[in-house]
N, C-alpha and C positions, 0 to 999 in steps of 0.2 A: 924564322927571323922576322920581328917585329918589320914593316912595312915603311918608306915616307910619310906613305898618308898615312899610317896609326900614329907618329911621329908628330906627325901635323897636328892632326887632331885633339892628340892631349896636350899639346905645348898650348893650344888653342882656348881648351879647358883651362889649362890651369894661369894662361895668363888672363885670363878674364871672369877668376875668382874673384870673389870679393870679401875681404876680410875686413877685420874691426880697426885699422889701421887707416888716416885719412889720408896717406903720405902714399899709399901704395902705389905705386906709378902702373899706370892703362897703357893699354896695347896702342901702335899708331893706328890700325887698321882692325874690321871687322872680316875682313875676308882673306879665306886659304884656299889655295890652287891643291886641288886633288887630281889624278892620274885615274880613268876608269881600267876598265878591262880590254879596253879597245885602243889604250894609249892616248883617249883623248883627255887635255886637260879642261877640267872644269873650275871656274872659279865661285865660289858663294861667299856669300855671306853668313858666317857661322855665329849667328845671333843666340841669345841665352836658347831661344826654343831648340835651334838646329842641334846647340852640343845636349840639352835633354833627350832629343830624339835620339841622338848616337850613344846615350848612355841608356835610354829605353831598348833599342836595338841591340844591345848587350845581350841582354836579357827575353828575346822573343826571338828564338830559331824558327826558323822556316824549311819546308824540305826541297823549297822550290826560291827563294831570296826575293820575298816580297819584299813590297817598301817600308823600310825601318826594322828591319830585321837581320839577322846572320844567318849564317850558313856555311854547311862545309862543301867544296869540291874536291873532288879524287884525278887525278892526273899518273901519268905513265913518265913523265921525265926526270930527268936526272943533275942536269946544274944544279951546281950549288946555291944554293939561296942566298939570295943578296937585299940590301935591303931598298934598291931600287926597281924590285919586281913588283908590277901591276899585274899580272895575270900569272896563272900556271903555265909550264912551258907548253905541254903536252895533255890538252881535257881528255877525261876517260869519259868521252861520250854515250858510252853504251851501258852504263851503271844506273840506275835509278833510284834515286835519294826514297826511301819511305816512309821513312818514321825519326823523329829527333825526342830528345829529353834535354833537358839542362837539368843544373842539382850544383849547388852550392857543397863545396866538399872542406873537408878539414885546412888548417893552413893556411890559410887565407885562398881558396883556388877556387875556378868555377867551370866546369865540365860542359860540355854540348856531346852527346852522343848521337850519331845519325849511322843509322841503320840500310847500308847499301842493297840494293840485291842483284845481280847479274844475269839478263833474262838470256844470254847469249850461249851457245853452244863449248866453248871455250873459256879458259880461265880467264880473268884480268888481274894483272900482278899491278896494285898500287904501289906507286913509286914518289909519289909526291901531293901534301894536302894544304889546300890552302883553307884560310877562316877568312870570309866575306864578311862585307856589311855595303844596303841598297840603303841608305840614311840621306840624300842628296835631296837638299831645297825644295826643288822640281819634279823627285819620284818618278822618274823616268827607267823601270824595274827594268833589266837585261841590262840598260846602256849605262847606267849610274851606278853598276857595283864596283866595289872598292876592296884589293886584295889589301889585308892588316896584316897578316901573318902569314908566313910560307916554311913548312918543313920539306926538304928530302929527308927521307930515309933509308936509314944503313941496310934495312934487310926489308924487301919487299912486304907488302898486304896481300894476298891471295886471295882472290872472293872466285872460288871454281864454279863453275859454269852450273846453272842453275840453282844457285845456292844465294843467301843474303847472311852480309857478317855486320855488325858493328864497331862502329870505327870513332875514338872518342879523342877530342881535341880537349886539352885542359890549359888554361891560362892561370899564373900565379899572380898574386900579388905580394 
């Protein structure tokens, strides 16, 4: 379920297109109040360069959520997704992201694949994934990521113990 802040953010974009029309009426304000992961809000200024970054960020995964970049995280919990969730309920701390790909697919759609692996002795049943983006004025990487999307899912991920699976988030348009 698409997020506030992904919400935000395009309402953001798209009120501060500018098209061949002189009459188009402008936003009162430059600035959107985002929710990080820690619950704290931040407010910026989403000037032309910020919402470029956030649409350069689309497009450049990271398997660790550098700044201006996506990324997936894997979680164990189970609420339903709402679209005022800033974080996963439950991180699956002990997974480690290795490898990502993007890839523009048919349909209008655009894929992120990230490749887990489980160094632990025990299985991890994923139960819920979020899609990130660290795109924040200030680049402050860990405190400034920003949940956009959050799935539970109906039937767990499995990554058994010693083993790495890949795990692919796809956005439509």
């Amino acid at each position: 379920m698409l997020t506030k802040n992904a919400k935000k953010i395009i309402l953001y974009a798209l009120m501060n297109s500018r098209g061949t029309i002189s009459s188009e009426p402008t936003p009162n304000t430059s600035e959107v109040t985002l929710t990080n992961i820690s619950g704290t809000e931040r407010t910026t200024d989403l000037n032309y360069y910020s919402v470029y970054s956030f649409i350069n960020s689309l497009n450049h995964m990271s398997t660790s959520g550098s700044a201006s970049t996506t990324f997936i995280k894997c979680g164990t919990g189970t609420t339903e997704a709402a679209e005022d969730n800033y974080k996963l309920e439950t991180y699956a701390t002990r997974l480690n992201c290795d490898s990502v790909v993007t890839a523009i697919g048919s349909n209008n759609t655009k894929t992120y694949t990230a490749t887990f692996s489980n160094p632990t002795d025990a299985d991890i049943a994923v139960t819920e994934i979020g899609f990130f983006t660290n795109f924040y004025y200030e680049r402050k990487v860990g405190e400034d990521d920003f949940l956009l999307d959050r799935i539970v899912l109906d039937t767990p991920i499995t990554i058994p113990a010693g083993e790495s699976k890949p795990i692919t988030y796809e956005l439509s348009f």
